[in-house]
C-alpha positions as CSV (number, residue, x, y, z in Angstrom):
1,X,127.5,93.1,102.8
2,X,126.3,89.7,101.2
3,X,128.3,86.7,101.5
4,X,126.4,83.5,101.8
5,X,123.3,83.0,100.4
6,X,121.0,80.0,99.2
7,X,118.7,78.8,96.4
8,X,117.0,75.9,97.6
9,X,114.1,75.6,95.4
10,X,113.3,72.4,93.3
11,X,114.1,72.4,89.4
12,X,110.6,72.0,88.3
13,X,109.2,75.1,90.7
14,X,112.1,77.4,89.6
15,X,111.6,76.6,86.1
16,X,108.1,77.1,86.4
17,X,108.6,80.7,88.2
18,X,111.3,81.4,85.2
19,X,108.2,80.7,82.8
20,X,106.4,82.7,84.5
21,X,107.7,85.9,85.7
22,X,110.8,86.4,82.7
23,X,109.4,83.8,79.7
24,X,112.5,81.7,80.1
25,X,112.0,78.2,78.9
26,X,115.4,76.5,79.4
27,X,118.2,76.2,81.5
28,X,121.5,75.6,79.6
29,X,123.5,73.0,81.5
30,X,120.4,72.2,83.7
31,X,122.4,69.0,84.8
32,X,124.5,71.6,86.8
33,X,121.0,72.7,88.9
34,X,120.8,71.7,92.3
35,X,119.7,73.0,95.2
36,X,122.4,75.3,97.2
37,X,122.5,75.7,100.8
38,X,125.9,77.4,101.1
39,X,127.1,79.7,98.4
40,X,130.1,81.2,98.6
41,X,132.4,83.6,96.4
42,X,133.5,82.6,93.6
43,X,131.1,80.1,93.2
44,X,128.6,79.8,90.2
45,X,125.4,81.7,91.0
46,X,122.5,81.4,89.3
47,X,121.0,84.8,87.2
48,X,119.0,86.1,84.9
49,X,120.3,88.5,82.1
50,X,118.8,90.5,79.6
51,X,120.1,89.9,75.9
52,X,118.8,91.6,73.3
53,X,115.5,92.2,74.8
54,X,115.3,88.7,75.9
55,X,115.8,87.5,79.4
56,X,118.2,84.1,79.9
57,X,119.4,82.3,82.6
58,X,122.8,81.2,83.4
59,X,126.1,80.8,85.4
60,X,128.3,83.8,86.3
61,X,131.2,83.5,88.7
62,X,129.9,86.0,92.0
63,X,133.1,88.2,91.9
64,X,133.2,90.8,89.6
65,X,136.2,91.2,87.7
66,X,135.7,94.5,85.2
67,X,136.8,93.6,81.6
68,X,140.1,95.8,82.1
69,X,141.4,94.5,85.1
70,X,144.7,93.3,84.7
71,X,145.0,90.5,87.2
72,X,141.5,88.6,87.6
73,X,142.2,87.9,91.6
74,X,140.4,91.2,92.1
75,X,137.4,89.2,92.0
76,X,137.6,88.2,95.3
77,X,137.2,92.3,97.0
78,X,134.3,92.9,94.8
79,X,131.7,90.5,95.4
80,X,129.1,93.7,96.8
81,X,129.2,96.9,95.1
82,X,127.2,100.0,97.1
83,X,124.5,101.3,95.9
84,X,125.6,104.5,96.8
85,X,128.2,104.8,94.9
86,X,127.2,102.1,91.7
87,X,126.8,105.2,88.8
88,X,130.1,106.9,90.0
89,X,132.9,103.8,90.7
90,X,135.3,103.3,87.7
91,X,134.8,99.6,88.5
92,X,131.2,99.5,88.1
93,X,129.8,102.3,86.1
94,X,129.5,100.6,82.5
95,X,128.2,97.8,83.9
96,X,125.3,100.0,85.7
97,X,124.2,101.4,82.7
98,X,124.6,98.5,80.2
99,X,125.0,94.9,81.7
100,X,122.7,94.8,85.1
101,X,121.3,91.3,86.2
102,X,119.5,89.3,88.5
103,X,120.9,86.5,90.9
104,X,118.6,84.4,92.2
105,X,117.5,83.1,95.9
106,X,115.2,82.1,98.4
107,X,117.3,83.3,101.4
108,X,120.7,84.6,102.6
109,X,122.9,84.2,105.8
110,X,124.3,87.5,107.5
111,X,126.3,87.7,110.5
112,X,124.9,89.5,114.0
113,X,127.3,90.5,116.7
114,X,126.9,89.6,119.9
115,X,130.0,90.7,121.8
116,X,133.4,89.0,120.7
117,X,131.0,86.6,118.8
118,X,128.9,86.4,116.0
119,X,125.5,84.6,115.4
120,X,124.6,83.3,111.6
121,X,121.4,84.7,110.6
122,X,119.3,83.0,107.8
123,X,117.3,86.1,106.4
124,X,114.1,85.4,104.2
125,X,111.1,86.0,102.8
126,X,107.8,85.0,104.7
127,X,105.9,83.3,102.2
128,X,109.4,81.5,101.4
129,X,109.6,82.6,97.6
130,X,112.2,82.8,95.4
131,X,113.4,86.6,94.8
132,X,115.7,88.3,93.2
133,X,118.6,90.5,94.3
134,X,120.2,93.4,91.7
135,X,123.8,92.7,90.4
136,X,126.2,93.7,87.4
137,X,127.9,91.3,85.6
138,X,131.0,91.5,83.6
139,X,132.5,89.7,80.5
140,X,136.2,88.8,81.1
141,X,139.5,88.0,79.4
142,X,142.2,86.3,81.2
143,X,145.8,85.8,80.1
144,X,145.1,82.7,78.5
145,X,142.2,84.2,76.1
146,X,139.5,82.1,78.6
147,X,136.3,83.9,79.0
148,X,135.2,84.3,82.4
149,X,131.3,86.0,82.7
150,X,131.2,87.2,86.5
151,X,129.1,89.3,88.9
152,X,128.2,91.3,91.9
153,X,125.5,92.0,94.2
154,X,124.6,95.4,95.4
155,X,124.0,96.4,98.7
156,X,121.9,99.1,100.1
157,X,121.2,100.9,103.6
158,X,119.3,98.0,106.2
159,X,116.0,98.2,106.5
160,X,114.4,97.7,110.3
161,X,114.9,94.1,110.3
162,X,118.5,94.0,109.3
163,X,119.3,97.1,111.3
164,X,120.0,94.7,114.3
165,X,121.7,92.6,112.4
166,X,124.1,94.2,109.8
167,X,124.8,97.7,108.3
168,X,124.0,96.8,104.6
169,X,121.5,93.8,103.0
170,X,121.1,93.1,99.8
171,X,119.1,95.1,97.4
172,X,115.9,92.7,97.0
173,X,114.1,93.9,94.3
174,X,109.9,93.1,93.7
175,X,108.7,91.9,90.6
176,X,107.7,95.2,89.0
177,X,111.4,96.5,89.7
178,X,112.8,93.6,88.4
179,X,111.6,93.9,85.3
180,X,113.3,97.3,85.1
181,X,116.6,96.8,86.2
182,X,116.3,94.1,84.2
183,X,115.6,96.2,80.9
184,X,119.0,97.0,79.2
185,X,117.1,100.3,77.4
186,X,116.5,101.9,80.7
187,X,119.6,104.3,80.9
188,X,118.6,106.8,83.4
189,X,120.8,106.1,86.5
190,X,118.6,108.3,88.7
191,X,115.8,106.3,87.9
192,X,117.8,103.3,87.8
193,X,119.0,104.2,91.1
194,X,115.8,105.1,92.9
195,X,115.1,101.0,92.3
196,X,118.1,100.6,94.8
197,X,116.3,100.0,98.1
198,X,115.9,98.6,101.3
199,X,113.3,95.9,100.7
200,X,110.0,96.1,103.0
201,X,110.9,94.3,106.4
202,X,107.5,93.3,107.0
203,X,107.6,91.0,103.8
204,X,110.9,89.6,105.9
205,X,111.6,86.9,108.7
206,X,115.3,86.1,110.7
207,X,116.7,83.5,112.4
208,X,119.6,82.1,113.9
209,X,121.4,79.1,112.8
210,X,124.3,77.4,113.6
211,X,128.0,77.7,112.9
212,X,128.0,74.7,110.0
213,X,127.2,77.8,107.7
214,X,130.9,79.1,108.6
215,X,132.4,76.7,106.8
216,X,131.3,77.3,102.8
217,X,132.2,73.0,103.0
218,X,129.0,72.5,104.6
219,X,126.7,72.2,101.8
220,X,123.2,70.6,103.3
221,X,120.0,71.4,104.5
222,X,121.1,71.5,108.1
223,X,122.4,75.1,107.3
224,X,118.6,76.8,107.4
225,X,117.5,74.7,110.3
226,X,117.1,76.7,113.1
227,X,120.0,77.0,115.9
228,X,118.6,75.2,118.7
229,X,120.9,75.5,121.6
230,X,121.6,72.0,124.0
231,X,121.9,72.0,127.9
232,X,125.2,70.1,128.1
């Protein structure tokens, strides 16, 4: 699964890499940016959305609540959706075909076993970059008539890095696949689902950290510094 991740990039580089790679201009509310060290579930994450052939970036809530649910706390079991299983799942199978999106990073934390313990791992690129990871997002009602635009991120099969580490990663997609998942037009879920891979470990670099990543409170940079461990 994914359930911490980062996006630690200064406002004037991501705007610059939104320019370039999906022609985006503006970010609504771009008071709100700043860079995240520690993001949790239900949290706002930052994506990209296609909208009438046009990408925009926004806010949706990272817990996918599909528009019929009937209490919106479901949210909190669905912030991964498998790929495996993406074009088939009642929860997720409009939102495969018609409302896919892009969350945005530059790094996410998953947790290794080591016994009866676990290690945070910080898991990223190795030119540091900003990439993308497929999700669906969802437009919901509640019971007072608020709108409430959520998401999920979809997990594949590890690749040879994250085998040591966890049974699932996120699917990281490169910039030609983006584009596609990306395109609301595209309709054909085998296609669509072929994008749905492990991303190339040898593009990949882990590390341990320490445990002030446990705590989605701890919101700093010490959260990627490497764990170094003390004699006494």
């Amino acid at each position: 699964m994914c359930g911490r991740f980062v996006l630690t990039l200064d406002f004037k580089v991501l705007m610059d890499i939104l320019k370039g790679r999906f022609h985006i201009e503006d970010l609504p509310d771009h008071h709100q940016y700043e860079p995240r060290y520690n993001i949790a579930p239900s949290q706002p994450v930052l994506s990209v959305i296609d909208h009438r052939q046009q990408a925009r970036v926004g806010y949706l809530k990272w817990g996918y609540i599909p528009s019929w649910a009937k209490d919106e706390k479901i949210g909190y079991k669905m912030i991964n959706a498998r790929s495996e299983s993406i074009d088939t799942k009642p929860a997720y199978r409009y939102g495969f075909l018609q409302r896919r999106c892009l969350i945005l990073s530059n790094g996410f934390y998953e947790w290794k076993k080591n016994g009866r313990h676990k290690t945070p791992m910080f898991i990223h690129l190795k030119d540091k970059k900003l990439f993308t990871m497929a999700g669906l997002y969802s437009v919901y009602y509640n019971q007072a008539g608020e709108k409430i635009s959520t998401c999920t991120i979809i997990t594949t099969q590890p690749n040879t890095l994250m085998t040591s580490i966890h049974d699932r990663m996120p699917v990281i997609l490169d910039e030609a696949s983006e584009q596609q998942w990306l395109d609301s037009q595209i309709k054909d879920p085998v296609y669509l689902k072929s994008l749905l891979k492990p991303f190339p470990s040898h593009l990949m670099k882990a590390y341990g950290v320490s445990s002030l990543v446990n705590s989605p409170k701890n919101e700093h940079p010490d959260c990627i510094e490497p764990f170094q461990e003390t004699l006494f």
